[in-house]
N, C-alpha and C positions, 0 to 999 in steps of 0.2 A: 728866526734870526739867521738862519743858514742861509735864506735866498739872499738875506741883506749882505751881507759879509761878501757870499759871492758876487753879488754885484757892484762893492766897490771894490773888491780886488780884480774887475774884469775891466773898471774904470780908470784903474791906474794901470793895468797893464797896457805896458809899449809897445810888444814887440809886434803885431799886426800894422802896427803905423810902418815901424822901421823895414818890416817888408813890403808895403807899399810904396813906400819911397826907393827902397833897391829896385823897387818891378819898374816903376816910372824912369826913373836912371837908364837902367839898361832899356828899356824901349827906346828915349831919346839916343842911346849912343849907339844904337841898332840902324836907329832911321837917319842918325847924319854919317854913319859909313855907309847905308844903299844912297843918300845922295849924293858922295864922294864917288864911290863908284859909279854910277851914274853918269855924275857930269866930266869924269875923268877916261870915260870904257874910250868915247871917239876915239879920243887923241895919243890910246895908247894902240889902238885896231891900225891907226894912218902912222904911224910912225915904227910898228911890227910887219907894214908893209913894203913900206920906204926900207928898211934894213933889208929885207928879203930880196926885194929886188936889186939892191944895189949889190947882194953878196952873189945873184946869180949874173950881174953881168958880170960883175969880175972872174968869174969860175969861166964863162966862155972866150 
């Protein structure tokens, strides 16, 4: 009767679902800020350049 009881109390138990779902969440919100970053690195690299330069012609 023991093995029984435990196996529907491991049937009803939730919380292995609810960390599967937290692990899948945070993977999705891992992988859409590396493709933000990503698709964002260019245009911050040409525009960290573009300041640079325009701050050292002004200096000379």
């Amino acid at each position: 009767m023991d093995k029984l009881k435990l196996a529907k109390r491991f049937q009803k138990d939730e919380d292995g679902a609810v960390t599967v779902d937290w692990v899948v969440l945070t993977a999705a919100i891992v992988g859409l800020a590396i493709a933000v970053i990503a698709s964002v690195r260019g245009g911050v690299n040409s525009l960290g350049q573009n300041i640079s330069e325009r701050i050292e012609s002004q200096m000379q």
